[in-house]
C-alpha positions as CSV (number, residue, x, y, z in Angstrom):
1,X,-8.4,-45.9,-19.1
2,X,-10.0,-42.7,-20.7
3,X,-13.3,-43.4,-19.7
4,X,-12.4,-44.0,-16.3
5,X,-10.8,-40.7,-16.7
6,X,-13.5,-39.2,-18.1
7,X,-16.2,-40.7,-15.8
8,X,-14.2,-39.8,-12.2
9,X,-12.5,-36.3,-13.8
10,X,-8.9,-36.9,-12.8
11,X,-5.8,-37.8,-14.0
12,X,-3.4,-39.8,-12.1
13,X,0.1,-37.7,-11.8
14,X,2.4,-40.3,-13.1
15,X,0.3,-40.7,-15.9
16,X,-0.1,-37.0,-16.6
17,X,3.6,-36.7,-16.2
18,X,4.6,-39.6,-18.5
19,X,2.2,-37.9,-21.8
20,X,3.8,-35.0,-24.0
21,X,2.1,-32.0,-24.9
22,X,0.4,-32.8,-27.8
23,X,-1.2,-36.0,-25.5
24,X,-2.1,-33.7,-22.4
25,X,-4.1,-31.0,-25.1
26,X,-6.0,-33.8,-26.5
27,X,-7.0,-35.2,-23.0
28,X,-7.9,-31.2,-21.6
29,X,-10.2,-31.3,-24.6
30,X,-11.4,-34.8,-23.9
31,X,-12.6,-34.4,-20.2
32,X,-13.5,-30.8,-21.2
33,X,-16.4,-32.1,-23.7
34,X,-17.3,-34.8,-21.5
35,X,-17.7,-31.5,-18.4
36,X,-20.0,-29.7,-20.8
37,X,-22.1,-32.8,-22.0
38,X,-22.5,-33.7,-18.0
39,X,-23.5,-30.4,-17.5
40,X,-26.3,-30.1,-20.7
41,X,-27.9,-33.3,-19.1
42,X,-28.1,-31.4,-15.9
43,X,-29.5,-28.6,-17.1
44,X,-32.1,-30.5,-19.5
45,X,-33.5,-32.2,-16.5
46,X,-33.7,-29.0,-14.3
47,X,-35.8,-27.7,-17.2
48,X,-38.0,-30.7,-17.3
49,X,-38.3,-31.4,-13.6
50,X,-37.3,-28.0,-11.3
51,X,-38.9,-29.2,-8.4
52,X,-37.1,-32.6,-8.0
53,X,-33.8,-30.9,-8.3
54,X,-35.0,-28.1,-6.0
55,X,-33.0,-28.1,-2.8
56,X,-34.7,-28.4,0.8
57,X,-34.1,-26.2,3.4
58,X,-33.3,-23.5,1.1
59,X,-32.3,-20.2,2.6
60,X,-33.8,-17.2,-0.1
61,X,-33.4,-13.5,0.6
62,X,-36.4,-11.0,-0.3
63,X,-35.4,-7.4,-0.8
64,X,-38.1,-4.4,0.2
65,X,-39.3,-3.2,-2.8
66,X,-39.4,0.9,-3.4
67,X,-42.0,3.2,-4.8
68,X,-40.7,2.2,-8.0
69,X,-40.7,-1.3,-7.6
70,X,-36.9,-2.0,-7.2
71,X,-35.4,-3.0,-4.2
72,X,-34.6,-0.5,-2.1
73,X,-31.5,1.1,-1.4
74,X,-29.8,3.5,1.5
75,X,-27.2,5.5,1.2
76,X,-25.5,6.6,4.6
77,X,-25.0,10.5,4.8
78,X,-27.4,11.3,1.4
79,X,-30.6,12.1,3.5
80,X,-30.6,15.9,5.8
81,X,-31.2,13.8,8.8
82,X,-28.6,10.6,8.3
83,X,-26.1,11.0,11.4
84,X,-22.2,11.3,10.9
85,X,-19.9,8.3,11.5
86,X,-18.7,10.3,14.7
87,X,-22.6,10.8,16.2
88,X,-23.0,7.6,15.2
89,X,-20.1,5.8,16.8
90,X,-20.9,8.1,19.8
91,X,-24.1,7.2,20.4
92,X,-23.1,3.6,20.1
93,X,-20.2,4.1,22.8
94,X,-23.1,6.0,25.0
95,X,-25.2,2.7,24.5
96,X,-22.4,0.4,25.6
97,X,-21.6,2.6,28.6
98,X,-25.2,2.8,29.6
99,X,-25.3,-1.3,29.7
100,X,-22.3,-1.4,31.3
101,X,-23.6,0.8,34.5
102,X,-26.8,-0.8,34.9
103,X,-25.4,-4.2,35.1
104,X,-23.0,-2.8,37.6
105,X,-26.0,-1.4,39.3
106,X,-28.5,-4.3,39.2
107,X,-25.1,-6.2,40.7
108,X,-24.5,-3.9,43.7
109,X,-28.2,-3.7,44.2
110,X,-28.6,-7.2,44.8
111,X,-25.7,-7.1,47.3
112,X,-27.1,-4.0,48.9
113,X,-29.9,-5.7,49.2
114,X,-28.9,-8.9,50.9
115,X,-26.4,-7.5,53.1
116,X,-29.5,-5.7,54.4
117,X,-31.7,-8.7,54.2
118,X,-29.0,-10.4,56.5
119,X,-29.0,-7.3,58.9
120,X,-32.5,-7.6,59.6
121,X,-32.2,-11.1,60.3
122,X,-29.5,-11.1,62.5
123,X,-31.2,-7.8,64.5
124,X,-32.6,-9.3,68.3
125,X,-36.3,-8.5,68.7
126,X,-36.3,-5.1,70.8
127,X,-39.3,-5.4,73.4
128,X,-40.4,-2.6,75.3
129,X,-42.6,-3.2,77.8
130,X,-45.3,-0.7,78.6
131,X,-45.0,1.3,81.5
132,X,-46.0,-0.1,84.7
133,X,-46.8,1.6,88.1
134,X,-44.4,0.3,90.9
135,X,-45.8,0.9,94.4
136,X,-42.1,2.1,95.7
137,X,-43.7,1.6,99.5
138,X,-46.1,0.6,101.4
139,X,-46.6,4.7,102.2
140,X,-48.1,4.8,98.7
141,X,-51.1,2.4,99.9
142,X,-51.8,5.7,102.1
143,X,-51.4,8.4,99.6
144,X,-54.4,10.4,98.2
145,X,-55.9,10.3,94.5
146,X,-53.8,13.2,93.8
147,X,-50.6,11.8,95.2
148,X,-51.1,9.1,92.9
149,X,-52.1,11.0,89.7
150,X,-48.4,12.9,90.4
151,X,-47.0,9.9,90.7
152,X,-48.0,8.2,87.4
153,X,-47.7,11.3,85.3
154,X,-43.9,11.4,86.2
155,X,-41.3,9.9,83.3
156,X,-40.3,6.0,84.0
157,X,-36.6,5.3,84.1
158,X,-35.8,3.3,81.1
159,X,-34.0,-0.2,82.5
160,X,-34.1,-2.3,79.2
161,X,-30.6,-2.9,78.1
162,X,-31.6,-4.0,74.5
163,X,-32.9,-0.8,73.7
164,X,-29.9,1.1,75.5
165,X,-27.2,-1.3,73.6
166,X,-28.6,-0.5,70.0
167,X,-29.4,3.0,71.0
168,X,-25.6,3.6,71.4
169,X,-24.8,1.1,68.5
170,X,-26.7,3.1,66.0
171,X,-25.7,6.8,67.6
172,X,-29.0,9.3,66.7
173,X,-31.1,7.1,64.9
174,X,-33.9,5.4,66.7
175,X,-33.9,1.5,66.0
176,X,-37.5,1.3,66.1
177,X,-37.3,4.1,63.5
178,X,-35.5,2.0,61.3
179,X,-37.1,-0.7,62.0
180,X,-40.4,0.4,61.2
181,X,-39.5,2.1,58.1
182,X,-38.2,-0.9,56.4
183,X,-41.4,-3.3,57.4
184,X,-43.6,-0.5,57.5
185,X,-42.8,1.8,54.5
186,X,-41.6,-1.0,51.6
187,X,-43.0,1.5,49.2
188,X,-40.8,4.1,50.1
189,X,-37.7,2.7,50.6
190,X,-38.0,0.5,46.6
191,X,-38.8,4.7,45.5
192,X,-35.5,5.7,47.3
193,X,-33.5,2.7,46.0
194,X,-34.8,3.0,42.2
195,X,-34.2,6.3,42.6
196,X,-30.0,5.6,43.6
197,X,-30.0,3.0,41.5
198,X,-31.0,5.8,38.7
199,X,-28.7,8.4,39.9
200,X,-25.8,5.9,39.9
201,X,-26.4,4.1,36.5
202,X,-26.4,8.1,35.4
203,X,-23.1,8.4,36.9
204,X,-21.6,5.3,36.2
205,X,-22.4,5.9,32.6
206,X,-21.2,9.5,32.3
207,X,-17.8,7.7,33.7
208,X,-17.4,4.8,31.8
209,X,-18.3,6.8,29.0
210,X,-15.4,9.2,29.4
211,X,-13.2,6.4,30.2
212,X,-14.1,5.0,27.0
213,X,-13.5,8.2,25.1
214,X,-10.0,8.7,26.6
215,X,-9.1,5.2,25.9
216,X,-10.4,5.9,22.4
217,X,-8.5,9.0,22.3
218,X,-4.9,7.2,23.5
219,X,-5.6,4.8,21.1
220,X,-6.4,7.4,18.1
221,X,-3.2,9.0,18.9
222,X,-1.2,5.4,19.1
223,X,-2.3,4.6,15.9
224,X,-1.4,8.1,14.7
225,X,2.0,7.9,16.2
226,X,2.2,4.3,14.5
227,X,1.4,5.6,11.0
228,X,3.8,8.7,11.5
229,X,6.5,6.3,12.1
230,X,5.0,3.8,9.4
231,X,5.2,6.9,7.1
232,X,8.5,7.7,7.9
233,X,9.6,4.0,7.2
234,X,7.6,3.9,3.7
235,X,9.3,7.6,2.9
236,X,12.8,5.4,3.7
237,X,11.4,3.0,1.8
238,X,10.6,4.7,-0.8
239,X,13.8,7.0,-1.5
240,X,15.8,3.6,-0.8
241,X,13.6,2.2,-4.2
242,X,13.7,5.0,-6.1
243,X,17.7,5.4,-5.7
244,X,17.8,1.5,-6.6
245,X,15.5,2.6,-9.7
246,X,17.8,5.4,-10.2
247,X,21.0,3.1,-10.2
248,X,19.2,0.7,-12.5
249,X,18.2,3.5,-15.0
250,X,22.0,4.6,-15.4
251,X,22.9,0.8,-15.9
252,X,20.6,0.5,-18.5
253,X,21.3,4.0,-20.4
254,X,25.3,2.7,-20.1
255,X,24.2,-0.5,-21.6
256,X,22.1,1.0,-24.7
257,X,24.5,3.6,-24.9
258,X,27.6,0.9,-25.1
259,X,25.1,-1.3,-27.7
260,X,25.0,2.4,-29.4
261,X,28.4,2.9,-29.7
262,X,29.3,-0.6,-30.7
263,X,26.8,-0.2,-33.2
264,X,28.1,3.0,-34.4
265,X,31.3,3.4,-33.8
266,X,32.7,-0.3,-35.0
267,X,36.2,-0.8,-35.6
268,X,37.4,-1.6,-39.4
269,X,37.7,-5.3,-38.9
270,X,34.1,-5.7,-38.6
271,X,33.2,-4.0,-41.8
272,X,33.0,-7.4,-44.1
273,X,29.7,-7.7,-42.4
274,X,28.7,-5.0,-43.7
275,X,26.1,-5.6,-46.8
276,X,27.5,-4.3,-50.1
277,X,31.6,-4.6,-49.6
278,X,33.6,-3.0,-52.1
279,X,35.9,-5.4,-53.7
280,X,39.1,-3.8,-53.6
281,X,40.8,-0.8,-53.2
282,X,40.9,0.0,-57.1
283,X,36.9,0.0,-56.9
284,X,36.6,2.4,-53.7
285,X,39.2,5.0,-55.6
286,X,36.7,5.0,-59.0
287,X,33.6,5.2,-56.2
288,X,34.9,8.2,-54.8
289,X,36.0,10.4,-58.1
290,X,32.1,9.4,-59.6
291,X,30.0,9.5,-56.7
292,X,31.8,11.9,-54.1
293,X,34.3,14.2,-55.6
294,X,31.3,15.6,-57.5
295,X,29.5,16.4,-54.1
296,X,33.0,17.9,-53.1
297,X,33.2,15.0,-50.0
298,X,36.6,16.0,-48.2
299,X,37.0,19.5,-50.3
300,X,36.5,22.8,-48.9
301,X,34.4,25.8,-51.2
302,X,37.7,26.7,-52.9
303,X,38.3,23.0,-54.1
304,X,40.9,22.9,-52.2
305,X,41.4,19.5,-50.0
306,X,40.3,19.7,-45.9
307,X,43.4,19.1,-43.6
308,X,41.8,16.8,-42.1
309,X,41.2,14.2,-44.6
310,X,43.6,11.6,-45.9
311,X,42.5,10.1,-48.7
312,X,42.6,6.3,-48.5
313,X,44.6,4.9,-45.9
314,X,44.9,1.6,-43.8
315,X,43.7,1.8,-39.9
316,X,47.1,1.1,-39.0
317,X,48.5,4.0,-40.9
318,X,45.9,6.0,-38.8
319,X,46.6,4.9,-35.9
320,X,50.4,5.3,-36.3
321,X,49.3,9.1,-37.5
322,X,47.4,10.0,-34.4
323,X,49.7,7.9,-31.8
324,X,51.8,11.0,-30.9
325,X,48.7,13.5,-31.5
326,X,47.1,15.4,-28.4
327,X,43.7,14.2,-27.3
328,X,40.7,15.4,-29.9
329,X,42.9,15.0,-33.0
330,X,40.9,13.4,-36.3
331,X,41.5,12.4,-39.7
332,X,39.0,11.0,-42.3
333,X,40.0,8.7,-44.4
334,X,38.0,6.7,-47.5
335,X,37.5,2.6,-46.3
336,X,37.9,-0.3,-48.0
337,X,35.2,-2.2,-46.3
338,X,32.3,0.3,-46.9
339,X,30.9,2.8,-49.8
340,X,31.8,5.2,-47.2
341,X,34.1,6.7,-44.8
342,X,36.2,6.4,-41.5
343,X,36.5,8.7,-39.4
344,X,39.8,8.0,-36.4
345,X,39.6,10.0,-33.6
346,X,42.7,10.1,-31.0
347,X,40.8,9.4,-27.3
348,X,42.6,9.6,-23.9
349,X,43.0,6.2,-23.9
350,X,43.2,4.9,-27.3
351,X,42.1,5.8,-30.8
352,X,38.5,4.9,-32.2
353,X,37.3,4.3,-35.6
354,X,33.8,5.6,-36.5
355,X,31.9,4.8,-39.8
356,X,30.6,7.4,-41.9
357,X,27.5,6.8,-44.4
358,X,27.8,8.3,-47.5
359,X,24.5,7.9,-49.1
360,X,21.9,10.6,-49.9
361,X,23.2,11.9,-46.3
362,X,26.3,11.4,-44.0
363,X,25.9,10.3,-40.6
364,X,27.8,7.3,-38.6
365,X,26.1,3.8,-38.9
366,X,23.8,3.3,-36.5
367,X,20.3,5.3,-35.1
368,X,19.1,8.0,-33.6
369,X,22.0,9.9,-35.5
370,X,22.0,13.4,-37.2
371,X,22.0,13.6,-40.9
372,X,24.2,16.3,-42.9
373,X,24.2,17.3,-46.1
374,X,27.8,16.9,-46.8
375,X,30.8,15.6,-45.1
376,X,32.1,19.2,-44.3
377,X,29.0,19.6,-42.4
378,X,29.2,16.5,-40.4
379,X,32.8,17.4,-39.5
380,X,31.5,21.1,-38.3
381,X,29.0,19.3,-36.4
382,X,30.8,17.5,-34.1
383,X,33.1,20.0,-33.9
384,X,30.6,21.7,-31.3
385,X,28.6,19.0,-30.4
386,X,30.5,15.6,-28.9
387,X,30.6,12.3,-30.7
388,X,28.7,9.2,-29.1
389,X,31.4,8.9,-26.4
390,X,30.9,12.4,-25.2
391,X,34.7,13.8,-27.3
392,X,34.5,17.1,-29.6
393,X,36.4,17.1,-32.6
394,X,39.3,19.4,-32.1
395,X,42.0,19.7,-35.0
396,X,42.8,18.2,-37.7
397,X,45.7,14.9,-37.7
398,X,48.6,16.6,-40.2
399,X,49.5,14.3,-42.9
400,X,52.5,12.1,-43.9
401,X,53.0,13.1,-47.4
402,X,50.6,13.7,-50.1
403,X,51.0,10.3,-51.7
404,X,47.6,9.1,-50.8
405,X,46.0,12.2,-52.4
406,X,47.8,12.0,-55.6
407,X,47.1,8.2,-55.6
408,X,43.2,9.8,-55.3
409,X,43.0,12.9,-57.0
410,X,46.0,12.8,-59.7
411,X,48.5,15.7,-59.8
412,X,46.2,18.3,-58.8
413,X,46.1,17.6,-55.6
């Protein structure tokens, strides 16, 4: 079966679709091979033998060489006497117009021509007999040589019809005038029709040549008109994408904003994730009076303790605090899921918990957050400047009792 794969280069379907992955890569690699060995046999007997392989009846293309022996090359518009596009498209419309009016004139030459070829056919033989002397009476026999030289000098009365009929058919012109010109003068007459013929392919070109023009100009200005309004639509088009990209941009900054604050601003039940959990609430009390009363976390410069922090307290306790606080009320309060704080803000709809770091800096978990030397400055901070959900810190939650700060600091506080 592979070499009759290999030999015709293809693979059934159902048999392709019945092989796994690891099956079909082998077989690419197989039939691959055998396409490059084929192909080095090819190529070793064009090498040996170039003419047997050659193919008849092959077209090849020769380029003209330049002065420097490379093939040469013209650039429309480089040289001083290279026509424009527009004298060049002119000259080409002149060209078609031209064509067109001498065909129309070579066509109503030939049926000039044998409309006249059938008048001259059709025209009766005019015969005029020469003038004859018609003894009136028998006086005449008795007249003298003079009387008879009178006679003969006076005009004969012209009684051929023939000539009369065509005389008031053609009006002014003589018909043996005509006549005579046409079998007589040949010469003259192909001088006058070359001559129309000339004069009306002249004119016949200077008018389909203008008709060309305006057609070219109606169709300019369609196409203009078309791409105004092809403009107009892509401008539509355009703002209707760009509002959609707009709308999808505000979608995504609520999203990473929403991953932000769930990042930063998690509630205390999700702080066992958290790496490093204290192990009890004795621990976090003998954490704060080593690592944070020293760096006076929740003190003011007169050691005195900020009205706004609570020692250690539950989230319910918090909650229960700021439930019949005005909007922007806070508290902070020492957690007993992080080395760190809480900070419980009272929002218009309900209150929010935010974690505080407290390592070399305090900022809330998360990125792209600023980093204060102390907690006092972090609590400052966002006193002016909103928290991730866009709220200012505004006063301080009043406490219930100072039994959390005694169970903190001892007596003194």
């Amino acid at each position: 079966m592979l070499q009759q794969i290999l030999q015709e280069m293809w693979v059934d379907p159902e048999i392709l679709a019945g092989l796994d992955e690891e099956q079909k890569q082998t077989l690419f690699c197989k039939m691959r091979e055998e396409q490059v060995r084929k192909w080095k046999i090819w190529d070793d007997q064009l090498q040996t033998d170039p003419i047997k392989h050659r193919k008849l009846n092959r077209k090849n293309v020769t380029f003209m060489q330049g002065s420097n022996g490379e093939p040469w090359v013209w650039v429309m518009g480089e040289h001083e006497n290279d026509k424009s596009i527009e004298d060049i498209l002119k000259d080409e419309a002149i060209e078609k117009a031209r064509r067109l009016a001498e065909k129309e004139a070579e066509e109503l030459r030939k049926q000039v021509e044998a409309e006249l070829s059938e008048y001259i056919d059709l025209t009766p033989k005019i015969e005029i007999p020469p003038p004859k002397l018609k003894i009136e009476d028998d006086v005449d026999i008795y007249c003298s040589v003079d009387e008879l030289r009178e006679k003969m000098t006076k005009p004969a009365r012209n009684n051929n019809f023939t000539f009369n009929y065509y005389n008031s058919k053609l009006g002014m012109f003589d018909t043996r005038d005509v006549l005579q010109e046409i079998s007589l003068n040949t010469q003259k007459v192909a001088q006058r029709v070359a001559l129309w013929e000339k004069r009306l392919t002249e004119e016949r070109t200077c008018e389909i040549f203008q008709r060309m023009q305006k057609k070219r100009m109606e169709t300019a200005k369609e196409a203009e008109e078309a791409e105004k309004k092809q403009e107009h639509l892509w401008k539509e088009q355009e703002r209707k994408a760009k509002e959609a990209e707009q709308q999808i941009r505000e979608i995504a900054r609520k999203a990473r904003e929403q991953h932000r604050l769930n990042s930063a601003a998690m509630l205390d039940n999700t702080y066992s994730e958290v790496s490093g959990v204290p192990p009890g609430k004795q621990a976090v009390l003998e954490w704060y009076r080593k690592s944070e009363l020293t760096k006076k976390a929740g003190m003011d410069v007169m050691n005195n303790v900020e009205p706004w922090f609570h020692g250690l307290i539950t989230r319910l306790e918090a909650e229960s605090l700021l439930s019949d606080q005005p909007d922007g009320t806070f508290l902070v309060r020492l957690s007993e899921r992080i080395w760190g704080y809480a900070l419980s803000y009272r929002a218009p709809d309900k209150c929010k918990h935010y974690l505080v770091n407290a390592g070399k800096h305090y900022n809330f978990f998360g990125t792209n957050h600023v980093e204060h030397k102390s907690l006092s400055d972090l609590i400052s901070y966002h006193r002016q400047f909103p928290l991730s959900g866009g709220e200012r810190l505004k006063q301080a939650c009043p406490r219930n009792g100072t039994a959390s700060l005694i169970e903190l600091l001892g007596e003194s506080a």
